[in-house]
C-alpha positions as CSV (number, residue, x, y, z in Angstrom):
1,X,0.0,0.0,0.0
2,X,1.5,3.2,-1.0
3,X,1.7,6.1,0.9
4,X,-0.4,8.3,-0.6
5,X,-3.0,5.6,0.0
6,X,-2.5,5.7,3.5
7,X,-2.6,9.4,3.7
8,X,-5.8,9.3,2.1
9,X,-7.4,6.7,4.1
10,X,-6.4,8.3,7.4
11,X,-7.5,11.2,6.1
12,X,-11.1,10.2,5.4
13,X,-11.3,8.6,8.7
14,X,-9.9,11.7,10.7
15,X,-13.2,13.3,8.9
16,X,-15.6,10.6,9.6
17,X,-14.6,10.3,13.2
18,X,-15.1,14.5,13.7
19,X,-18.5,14.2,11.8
20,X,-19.4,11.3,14.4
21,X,-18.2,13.4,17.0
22,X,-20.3,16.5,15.4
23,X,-23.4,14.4,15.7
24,X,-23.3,13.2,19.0
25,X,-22.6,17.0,20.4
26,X,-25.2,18.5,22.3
27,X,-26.8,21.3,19.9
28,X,-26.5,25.0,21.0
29,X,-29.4,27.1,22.0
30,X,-31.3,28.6,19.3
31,X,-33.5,31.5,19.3
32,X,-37.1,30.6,18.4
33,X,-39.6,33.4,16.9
34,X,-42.5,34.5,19.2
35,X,-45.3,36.4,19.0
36,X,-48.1,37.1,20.0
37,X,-51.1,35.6,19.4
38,X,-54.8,37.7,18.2
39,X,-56.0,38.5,21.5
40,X,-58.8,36.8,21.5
41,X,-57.6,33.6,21.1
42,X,-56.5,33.6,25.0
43,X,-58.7,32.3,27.4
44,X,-57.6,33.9,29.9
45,X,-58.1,37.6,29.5
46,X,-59.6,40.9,31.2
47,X,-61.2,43.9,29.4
48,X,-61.0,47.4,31.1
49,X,-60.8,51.2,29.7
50,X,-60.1,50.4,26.3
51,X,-57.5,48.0,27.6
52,X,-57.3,44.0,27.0
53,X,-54.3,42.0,28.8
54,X,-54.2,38.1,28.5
55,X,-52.0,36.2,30.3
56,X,-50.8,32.8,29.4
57,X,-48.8,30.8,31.8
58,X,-46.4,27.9,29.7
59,X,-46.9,25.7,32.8
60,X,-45.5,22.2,31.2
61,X,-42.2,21.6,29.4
62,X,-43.7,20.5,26.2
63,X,-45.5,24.5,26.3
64,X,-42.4,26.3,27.3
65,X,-40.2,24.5,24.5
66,X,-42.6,25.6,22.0
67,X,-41.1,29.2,22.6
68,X,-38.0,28.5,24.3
69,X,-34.9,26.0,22.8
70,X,-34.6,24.0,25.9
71,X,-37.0,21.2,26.6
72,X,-37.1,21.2,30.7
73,X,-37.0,24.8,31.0
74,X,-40.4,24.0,33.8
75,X,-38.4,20.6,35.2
76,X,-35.6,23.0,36.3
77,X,-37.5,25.3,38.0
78,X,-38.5,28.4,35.6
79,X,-42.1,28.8,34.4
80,X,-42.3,31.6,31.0
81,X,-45.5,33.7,32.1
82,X,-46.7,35.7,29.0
83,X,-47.9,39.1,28.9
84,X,-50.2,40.2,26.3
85,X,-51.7,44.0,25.7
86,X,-53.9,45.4,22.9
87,X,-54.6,49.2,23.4
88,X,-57.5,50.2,21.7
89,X,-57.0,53.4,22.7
90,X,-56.4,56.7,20.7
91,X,-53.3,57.2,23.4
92,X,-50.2,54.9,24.7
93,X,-50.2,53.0,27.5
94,X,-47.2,52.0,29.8
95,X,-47.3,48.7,32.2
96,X,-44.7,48.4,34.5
97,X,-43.5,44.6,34.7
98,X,-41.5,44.6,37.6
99,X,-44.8,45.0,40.0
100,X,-46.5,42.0,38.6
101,X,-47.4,39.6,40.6
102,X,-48.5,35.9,41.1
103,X,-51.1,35.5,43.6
104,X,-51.2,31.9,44.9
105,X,-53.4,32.1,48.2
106,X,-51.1,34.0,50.7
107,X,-47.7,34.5,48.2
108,X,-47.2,37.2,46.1
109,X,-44.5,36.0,43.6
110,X,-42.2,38.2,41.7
111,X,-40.6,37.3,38.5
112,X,-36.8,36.2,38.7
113,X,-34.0,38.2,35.9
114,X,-34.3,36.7,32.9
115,X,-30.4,36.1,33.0
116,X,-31.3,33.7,37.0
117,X,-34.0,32.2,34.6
118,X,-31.1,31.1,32.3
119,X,-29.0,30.4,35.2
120,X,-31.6,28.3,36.5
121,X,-32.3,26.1,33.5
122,X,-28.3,25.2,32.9
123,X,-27.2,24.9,36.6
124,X,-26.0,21.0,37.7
125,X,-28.4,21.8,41.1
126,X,-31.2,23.5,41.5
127,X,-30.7,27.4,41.9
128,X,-31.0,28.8,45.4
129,X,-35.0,30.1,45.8
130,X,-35.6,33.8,45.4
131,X,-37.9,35.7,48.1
132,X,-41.2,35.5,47.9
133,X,-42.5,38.7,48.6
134,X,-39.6,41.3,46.7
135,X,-37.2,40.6,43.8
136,X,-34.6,42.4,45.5
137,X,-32.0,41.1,46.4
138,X,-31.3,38.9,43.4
139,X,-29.2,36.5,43.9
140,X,-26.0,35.8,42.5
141,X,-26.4,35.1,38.6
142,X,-23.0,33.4,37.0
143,X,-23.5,32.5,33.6
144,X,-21.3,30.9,31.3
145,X,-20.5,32.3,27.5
146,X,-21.9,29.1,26.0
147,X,-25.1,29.9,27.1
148,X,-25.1,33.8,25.6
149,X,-27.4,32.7,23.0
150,X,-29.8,31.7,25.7
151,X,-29.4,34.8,27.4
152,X,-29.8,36.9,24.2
153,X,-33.1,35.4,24.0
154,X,-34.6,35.2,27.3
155,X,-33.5,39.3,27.4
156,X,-35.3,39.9,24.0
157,X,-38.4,38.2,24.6
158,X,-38.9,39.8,28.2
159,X,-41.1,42.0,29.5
160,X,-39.3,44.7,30.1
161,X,-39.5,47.1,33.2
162,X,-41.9,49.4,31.7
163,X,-43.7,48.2,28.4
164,X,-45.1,50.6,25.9
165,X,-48.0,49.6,23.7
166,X,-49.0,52.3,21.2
167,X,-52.6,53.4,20.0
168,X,-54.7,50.4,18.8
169,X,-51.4,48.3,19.2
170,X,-50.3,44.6,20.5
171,X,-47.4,44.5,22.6
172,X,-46.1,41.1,25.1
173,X,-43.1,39.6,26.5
174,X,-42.1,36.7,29.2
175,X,-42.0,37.0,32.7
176,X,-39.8,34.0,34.5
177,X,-41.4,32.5,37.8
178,X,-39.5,30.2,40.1
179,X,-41.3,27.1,40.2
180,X,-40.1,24.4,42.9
181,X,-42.8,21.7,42.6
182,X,-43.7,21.3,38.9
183,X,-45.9,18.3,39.1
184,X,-48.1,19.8,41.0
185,X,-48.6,23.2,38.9
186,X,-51.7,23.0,36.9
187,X,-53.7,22.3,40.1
188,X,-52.0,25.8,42.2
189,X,-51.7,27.4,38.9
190,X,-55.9,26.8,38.3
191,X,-55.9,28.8,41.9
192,X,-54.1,31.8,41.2
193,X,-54.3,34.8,39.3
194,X,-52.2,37.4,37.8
195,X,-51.8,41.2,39.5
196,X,-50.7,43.8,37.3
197,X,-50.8,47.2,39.4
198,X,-49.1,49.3,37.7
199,X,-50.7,50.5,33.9
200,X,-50.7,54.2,32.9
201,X,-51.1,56.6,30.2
202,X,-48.3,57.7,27.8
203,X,-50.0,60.6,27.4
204,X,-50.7,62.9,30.4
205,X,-49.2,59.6,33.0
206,X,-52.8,58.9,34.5
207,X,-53.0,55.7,36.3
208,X,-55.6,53.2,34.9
209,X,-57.4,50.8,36.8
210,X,-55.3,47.2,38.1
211,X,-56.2,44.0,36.6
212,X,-56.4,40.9,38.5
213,X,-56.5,37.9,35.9
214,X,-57.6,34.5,36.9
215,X,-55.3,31.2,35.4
216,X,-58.0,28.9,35.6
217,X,-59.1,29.5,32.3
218,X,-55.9,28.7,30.6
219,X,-55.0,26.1,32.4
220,X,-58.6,24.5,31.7
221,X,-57.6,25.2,27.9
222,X,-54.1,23.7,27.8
223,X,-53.6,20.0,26.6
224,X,-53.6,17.3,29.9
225,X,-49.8,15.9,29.4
């Protein structure tokens, strides 16, 4: 056997054993479009000065990985909480996302940093539980760059600290909810509601009235397993 032979059959093995090795990699996180849905078509919703917010909690891991590239984001502890406002309105409004709540009997939950969320979903043990009844202080958040893609996404898709949503507009994002018994969601889920304080006008600043948004009826609507 000549050596050129040689060369070329290591060669092509070299390449078959990286593309084997390719394979069998994990894949990285990929960024997944979202958004939102007509209005309507969420069950659980509340109507109130020209205002409509739905909520629409992704309370399984088969829901959540229909948004988000990991497929036990729930299993490790994070629940995505959607947002969504239309504005029929001739003005803006502004909701501020960091004074929603979860009201499950006595709690009032905050939402977690979308980058603890991250943390949360790649971390070996399960992350250390954020208060209850403030989101400050955060705890410690150490991420590692081979999750940035993860982090870009959770960031984007958000809601942010104050949310604009313009005249006769649609406007959403994620909040991130520490969840530490996930089999048991769908029954304290169907219990709670959704606070949402905070909602003014981007006009003059006048405060509109709260909404307090029962579950129950998404959780009613989402499939059994």
């Amino acid at each position: 056997m000549t050596s050129k032979i040689r060369l070329l059959r290591f060669g092509l093995l070299v390449a078959a054993l990286l593309l084997l090795a390719a394979l069998a990699a994990p894949a990285g996180y990929k960024a997944r479009p979202w958004n939102p849905r007509p209005i309507e078509s969420y069950p659980a919703r509340l109507v109130s000065e020209g205002v409509t917010i739905a909520v629409d909690p992704l309370f399984t891991d088969a829901l959540a990985a229909q948004v988000f590239d990991k497929p036990d984001i729930v299993a490790r502890g994070i629940m995505p909480l959607a947002i969504i406002i239309f504005n029929s309105n001739d003005f803006p409004i502004d909701v501020e996302g960091k004074s929603i709540e979860l009201l499950q009997q006595e709690d009032r939950i905050h939402s977690v940093d979308p980058l603890f969320a991250v943390q949360c979903i790649y971390a070996s043990k399960p992350a250390s539980k954020v208060p209850i009844r403030s989101p400050i202080p955060l705890p410690k958040i150490t991420i590692m760059k081979s999750h940035a893609e993860a982090c870009g996404d959770f960031k984007e898709k958000s809601f942010t600290l104050l949310k604009r949503v313009e005249p006769h507009g649609t406007a959403g994002g994620f909040l991130f909810i520490q969840v530490h018994n996930a089999a048991s969601l769908r029954k304290t889920l169907s219990e709670s509601k959704v606070y949402i304080p905070n909602i003014y006008r981007g006009d003059n600043g006048k405060g509109l009235l709260y909404f307090e948004i029962e579950l129950k009826p998404a959780i009613d609507a989402a499939p059994q397993k």
